[in-house]
N, C-alpha and C positions, 0 to 999 in steps of 0.2 A: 338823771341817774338811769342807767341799764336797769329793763327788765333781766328776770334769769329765769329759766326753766328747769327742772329738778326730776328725773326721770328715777324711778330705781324699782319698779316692777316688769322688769323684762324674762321671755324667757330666751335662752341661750342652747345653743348645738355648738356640736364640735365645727371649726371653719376648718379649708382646706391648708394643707402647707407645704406651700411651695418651696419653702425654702431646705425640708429634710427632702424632697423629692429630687429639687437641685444637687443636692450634696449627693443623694447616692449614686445620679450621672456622674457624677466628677470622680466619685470612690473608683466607679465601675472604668471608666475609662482613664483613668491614671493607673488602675489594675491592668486595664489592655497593653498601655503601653511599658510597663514594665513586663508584660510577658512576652516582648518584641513586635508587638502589633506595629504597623507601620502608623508615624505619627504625618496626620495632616492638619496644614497652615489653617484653613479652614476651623478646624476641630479643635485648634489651642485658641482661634478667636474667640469661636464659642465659649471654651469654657474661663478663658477669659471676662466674657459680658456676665455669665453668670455667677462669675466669682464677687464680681460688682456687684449685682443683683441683691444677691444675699447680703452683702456686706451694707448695703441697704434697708434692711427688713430689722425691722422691731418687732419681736412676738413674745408671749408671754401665756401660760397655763394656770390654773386656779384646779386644786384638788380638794374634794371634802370630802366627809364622810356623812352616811347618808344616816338613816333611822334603825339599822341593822347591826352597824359596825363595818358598813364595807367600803374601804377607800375610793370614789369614784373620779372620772376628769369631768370637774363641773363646766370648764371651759377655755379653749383652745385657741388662741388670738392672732393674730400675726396684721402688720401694717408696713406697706412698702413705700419708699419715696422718700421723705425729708426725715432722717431719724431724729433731728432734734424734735419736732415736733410728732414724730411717730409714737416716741417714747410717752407722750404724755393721751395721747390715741388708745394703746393698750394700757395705761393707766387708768384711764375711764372707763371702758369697756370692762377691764379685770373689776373693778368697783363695782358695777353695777351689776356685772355677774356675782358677785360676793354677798348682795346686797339681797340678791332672788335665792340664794343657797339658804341663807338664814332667813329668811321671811317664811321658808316653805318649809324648813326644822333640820338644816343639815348643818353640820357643824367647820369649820374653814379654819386653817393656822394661820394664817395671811390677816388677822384682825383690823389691821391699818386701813385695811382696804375700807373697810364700814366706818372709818371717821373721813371717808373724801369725800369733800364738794362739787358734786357733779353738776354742779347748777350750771348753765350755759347761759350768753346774755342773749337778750330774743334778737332774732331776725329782725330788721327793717319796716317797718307797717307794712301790710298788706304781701308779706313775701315768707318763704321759705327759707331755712340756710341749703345752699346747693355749694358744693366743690369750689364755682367759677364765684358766685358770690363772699365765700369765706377766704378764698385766694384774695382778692382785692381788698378786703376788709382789712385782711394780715399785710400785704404789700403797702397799705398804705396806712400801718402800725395804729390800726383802730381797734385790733386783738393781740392781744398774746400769742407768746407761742404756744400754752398751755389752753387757753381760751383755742385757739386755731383748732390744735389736737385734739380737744374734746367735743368741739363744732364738728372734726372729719371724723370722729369715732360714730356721736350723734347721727352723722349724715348716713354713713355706713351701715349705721344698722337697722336704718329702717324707720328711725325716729325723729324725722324732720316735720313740722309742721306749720302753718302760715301764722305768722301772727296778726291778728286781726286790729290790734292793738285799740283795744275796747276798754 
């Protein structure tokens, strides 16, 4: 039987996002060229790739309300690359952010969030979960997709550790 590890005291910043940064290149330059900018092959490649890019990207925001009454963004997610399993990446993340809002007296409409099982299954004796280790584990259907995504959430945030398996 899998070990699992259970993480839900984290704390959480806003992450960067690429994907509204992308969009307002795209806004801004399909405004150019509808004001007769000259259009280059180049330029449509671009926004070409980053039309992909985005269309890649799973992200997801968690709001509560704090001890005052003031709506705040408790936390701001975003995962790029495989969305089947990106999806379940910001699902954990969003969890455990949800999980640090109420433990610390802030209130969340997202309630669902605090009935997920974040537990991850442990790492290999003596190892880490790393990217290239949970790639193969996934490629060779020893995790979930779900189990995968919440392995790259885990990895991502800082919260990988060796299992000593003691």
């Amino acid at each position: 039987m899998l070990g699992y590890q259970n993480y839900t005291g984290i704390e959480f910043g806003a992450l960067h996002n690429l994907t509204k940064l992308l969009l307002r290149f795209c806004a801004l330059y399909v405004g150019l060229c509808v004001q007769g900018g000259k259009v280059n092959s180049r330029h449509i490649l671009l926004l070409v790739i980053i039309l992909f890019i985005t269309g890649c990207t799973r992200s997801g925001q968690l709001y509560y309300i704090d001890a005052k009454g003031n709506e705040k963004l408790g936390c701001d997610v975003e995962f790029i690359g495989m969305p089947s399993v990106d999806k379940f990446a910001v699902e954990y993340t969003l969890s455990l952010c949800a999980k640090s809002i109420v433990k610390k007296g802030g209130v969340i409409q997202e309630e669902h969030l605090l009935m997920i099982d974040t537990a991850i299954p442990l790492a290999p004796c003596e190892k880490a979960w790393s990217h290239e280790l949970a790639k193969q584990r996934y490629q060779a259907k020893k995790l979930t997709k779900k189990e995968y995504g919440y392995i790259v959430a885990n990895i991502d945030l800082g919260l990988a550790t060796v299992n000593n398996c003691t």
